[in-house]
C-alpha positions as CSV (number, residue, x, y, z in Angstrom):
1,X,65.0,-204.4,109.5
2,X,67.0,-203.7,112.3
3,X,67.4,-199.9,111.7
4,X,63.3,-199.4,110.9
5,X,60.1,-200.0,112.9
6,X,57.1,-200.0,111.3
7,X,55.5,-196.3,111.2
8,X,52.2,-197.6,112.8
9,X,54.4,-198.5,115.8
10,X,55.7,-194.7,115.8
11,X,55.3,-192.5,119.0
12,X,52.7,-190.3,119.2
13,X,55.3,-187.5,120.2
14,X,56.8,-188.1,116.6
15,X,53.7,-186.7,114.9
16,X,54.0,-188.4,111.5
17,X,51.8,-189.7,109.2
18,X,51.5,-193.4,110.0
19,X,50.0,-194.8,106.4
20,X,52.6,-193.5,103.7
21,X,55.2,-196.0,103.7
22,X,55.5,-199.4,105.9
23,X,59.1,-198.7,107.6
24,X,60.7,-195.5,109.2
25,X,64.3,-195.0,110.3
26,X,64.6,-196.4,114.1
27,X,65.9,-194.0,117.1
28,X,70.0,-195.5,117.8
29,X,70.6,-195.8,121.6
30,X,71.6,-192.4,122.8
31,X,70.2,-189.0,124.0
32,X,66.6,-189.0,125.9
33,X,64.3,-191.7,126.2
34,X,62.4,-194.3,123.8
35,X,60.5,-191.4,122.6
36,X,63.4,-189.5,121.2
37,X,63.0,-188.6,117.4
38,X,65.6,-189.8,115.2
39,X,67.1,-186.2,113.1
40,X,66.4,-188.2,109.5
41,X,62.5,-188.2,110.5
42,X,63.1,-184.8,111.9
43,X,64.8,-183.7,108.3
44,X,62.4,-185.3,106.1
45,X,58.7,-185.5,107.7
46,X,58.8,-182.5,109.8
47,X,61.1,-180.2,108.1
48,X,60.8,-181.5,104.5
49,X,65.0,-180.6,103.7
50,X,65.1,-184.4,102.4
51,X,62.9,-186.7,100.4
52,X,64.4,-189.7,101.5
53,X,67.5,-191.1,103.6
54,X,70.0,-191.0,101.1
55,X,69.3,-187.6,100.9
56,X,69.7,-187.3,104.6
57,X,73.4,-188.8,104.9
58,X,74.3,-186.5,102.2
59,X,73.0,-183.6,104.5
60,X,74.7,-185.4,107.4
61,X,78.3,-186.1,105.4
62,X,78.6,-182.4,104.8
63,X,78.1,-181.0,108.4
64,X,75.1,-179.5,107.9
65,X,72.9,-179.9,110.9
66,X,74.7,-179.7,114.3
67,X,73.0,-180.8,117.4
68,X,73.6,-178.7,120.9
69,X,77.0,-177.7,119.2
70,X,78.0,-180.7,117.6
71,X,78.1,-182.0,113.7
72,X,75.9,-185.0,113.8
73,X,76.8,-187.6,111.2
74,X,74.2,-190.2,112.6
75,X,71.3,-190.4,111.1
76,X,69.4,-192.3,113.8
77,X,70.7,-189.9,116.0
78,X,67.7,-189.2,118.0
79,X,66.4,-185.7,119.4
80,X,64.2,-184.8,121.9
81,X,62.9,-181.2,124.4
82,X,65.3,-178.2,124.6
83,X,68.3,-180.2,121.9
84,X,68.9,-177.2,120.0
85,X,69.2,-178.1,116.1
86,X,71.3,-175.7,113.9
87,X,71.3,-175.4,110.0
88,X,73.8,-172.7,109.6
89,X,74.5,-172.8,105.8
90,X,70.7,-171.5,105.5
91,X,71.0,-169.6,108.9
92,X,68.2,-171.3,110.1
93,X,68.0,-172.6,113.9
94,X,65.8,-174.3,116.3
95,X,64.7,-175.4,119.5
96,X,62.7,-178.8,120.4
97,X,60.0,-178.6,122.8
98,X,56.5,-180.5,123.5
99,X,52.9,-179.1,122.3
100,X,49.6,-179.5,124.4
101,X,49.4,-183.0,122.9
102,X,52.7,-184.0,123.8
103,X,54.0,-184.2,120.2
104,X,57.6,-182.9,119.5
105,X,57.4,-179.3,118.0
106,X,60.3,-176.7,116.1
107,X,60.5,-173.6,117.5
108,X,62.5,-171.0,115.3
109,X,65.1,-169.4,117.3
110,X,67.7,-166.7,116.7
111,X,71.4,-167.7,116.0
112,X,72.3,-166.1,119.4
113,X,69.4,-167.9,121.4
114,X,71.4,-171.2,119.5
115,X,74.3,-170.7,121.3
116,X,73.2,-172.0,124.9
117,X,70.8,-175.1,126.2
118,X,68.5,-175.8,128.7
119,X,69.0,-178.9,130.9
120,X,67.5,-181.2,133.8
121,X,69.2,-182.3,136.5
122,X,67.4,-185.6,136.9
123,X,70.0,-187.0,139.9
124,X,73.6,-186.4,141.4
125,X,76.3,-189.1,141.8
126,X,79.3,-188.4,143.9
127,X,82.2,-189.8,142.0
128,X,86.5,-190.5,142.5
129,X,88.0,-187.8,144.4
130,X,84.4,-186.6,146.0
131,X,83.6,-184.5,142.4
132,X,79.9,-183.9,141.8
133,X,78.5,-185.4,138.8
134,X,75.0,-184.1,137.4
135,X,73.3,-186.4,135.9
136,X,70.9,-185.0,133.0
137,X,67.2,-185.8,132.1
138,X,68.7,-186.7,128.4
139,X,71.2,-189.1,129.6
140,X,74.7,-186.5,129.6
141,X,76.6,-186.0,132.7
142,X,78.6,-183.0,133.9
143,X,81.4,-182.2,136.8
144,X,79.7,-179.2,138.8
145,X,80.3,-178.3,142.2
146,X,77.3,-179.1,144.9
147,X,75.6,-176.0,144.2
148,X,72.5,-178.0,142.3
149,X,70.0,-180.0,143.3
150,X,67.6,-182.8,141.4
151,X,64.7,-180.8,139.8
152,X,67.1,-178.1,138.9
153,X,67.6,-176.5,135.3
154,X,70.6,-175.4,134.1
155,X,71.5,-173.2,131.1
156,X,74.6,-174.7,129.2
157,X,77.0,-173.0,126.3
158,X,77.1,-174.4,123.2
159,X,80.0,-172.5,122.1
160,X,82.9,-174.3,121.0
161,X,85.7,-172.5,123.5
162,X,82.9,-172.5,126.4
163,X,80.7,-176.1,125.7
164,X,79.4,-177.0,128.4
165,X,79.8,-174.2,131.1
166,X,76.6,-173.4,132.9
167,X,75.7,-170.0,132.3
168,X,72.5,-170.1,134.2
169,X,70.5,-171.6,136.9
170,X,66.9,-172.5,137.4
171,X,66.1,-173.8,140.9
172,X,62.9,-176.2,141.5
173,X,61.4,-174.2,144.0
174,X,58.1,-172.6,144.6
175,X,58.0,-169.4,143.2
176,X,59.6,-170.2,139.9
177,X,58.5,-170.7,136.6
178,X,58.1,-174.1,135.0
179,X,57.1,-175.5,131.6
180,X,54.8,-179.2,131.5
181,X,56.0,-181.3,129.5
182,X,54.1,-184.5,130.2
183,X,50.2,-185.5,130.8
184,X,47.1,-183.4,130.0
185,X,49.1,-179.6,130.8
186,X,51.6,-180.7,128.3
187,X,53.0,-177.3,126.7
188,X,51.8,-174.8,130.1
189,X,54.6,-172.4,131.4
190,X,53.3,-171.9,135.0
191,X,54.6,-170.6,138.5
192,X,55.3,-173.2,140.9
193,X,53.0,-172.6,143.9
194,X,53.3,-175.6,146.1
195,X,55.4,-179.2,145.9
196,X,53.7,-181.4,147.7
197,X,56.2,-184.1,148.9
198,X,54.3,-188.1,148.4
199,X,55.2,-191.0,150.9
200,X,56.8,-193.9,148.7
201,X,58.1,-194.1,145.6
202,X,54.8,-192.1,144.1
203,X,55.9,-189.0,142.5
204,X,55.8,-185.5,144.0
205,X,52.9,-183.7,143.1
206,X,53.4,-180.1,141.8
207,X,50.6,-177.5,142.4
208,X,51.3,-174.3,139.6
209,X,49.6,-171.1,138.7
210,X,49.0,-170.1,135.3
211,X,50.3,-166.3,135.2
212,X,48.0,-165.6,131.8
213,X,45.0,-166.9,133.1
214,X,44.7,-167.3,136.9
215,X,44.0,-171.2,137.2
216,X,45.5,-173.4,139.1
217,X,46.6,-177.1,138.6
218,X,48.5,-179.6,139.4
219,X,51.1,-182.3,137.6
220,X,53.7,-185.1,138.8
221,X,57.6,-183.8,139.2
222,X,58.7,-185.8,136.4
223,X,56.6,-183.8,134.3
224,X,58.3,-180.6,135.3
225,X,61.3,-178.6,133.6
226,X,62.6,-175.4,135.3
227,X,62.5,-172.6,132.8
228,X,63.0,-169.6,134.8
229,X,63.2,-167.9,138.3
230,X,61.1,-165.2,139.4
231,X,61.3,-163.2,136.3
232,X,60.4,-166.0,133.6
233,X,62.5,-166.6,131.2
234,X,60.0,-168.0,128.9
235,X,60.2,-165.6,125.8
236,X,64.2,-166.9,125.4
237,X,62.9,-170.1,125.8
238,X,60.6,-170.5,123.6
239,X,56.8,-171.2,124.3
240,X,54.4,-173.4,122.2
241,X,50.3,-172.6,122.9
């Protein structure tokens, strides 16, 4: 069973029912972390477009569903916050982001809002010939200049001529907007009011303002994921209460 876990032993972030059948397709090594959700779950238990895996690959063997600009034929491919998920033959398009429980949630987008992604810039690497390589919270690189920092967001094209040219650029700076996407204020778009730099290898602590309500709180920098600058950019974005 090398390609299956047992659904009891799903992630909480998958937010599937853990008694209707033993096995469910396993995540393949790739894109995101351990929690990433593999698209044939996605297809089938959150979407209902397939009533099994066979079903699946046939949706997979004819292009159907293409992941931040690409066909994916994989169906362990996994997916995980801000891939966008395309279904043009039904003109149907979405965006992946985190609820208040942390679970993985569709947002319907337009086609236009499908044409760019949102990034992390977890670290930078210098590589051969002194380039600047970003390093991204979902495991993809880039060649950028030295422009961007760690904590950063930038906005990527997902159009075939332009893949991959930032478009955009969210800072991690007080003073701009950021959506939670870990811990108990998973979900919360909030403006940054304070980074509070940690001695050690303890994260930074991240002090925001909720613009909606007024209250204050705080969160750990790994949590964080730039999503606009001083106007927010939240309503492009996508935002799940």
């Amino acid at each position: 069973m090398g390609d299956h876990l047992k659904r009891l032993n799903a992630p909480d972030s998958w937010h599937i029912a853990k008694k209707t059948t033993k096995f469910i397709t396993k995540t393949a090594p790739g894109p995101h972390n351990a929690n990433a959700m593999p698209i044939t779950v996605w297809l089938r238990d959150h979407m209902g477009l397939a009533r099994n895996l066979k079903e699946v690959k046939q949706i997979l063997h004819q292009n159907d569903v293409i992941i931040n600009g690409k066909p994916c034929r994989d169906p362990r491919m996994g997916i995980g916050i801000f891939d966008i998920i395309a279904l043009p033959k039904i003109n149907k398009y979405y965006r992946i982001l985190r609820d208040k429980n942390g679970r993985h949630v569709s947002i319907p987008i337009d086609a236009e809002s499908a044409k760019t992604r949102l990034c992390k810039i977890t670290n930078k690497t210098t590589i051969t010939g002194g380039k600047v390589q970003l390093n991204m919270r979902d495991g993809s690189n880039l060649l950028a200049d030295n422009t961007y920092k760690s904590g950063d967001s930038i906005v990527l094209s997902l159009e075939s001529e332009t893949r991959f040219r930032i478009i955009d650029h969210f800072p991690f700076a007080v003073g701009n907007m950021a959506m939670v996407i870990g811990g108990r204020h998973s979900g919360k778009v909030a403006r940054i009011l304070d980074i509070v730099k940690v001695p050690g290898s303890v994260p930074n602590k991240i002090i925001l303002k909720d613009e909606a309500t007024g209250a204050t709180f705080d969160t750990i920098s790994p949590y964080i994921y730039m999503v606009g600058t001083k106007v927010p950019a939240i309503a492009k974005w996508g935002h799940e209460e």
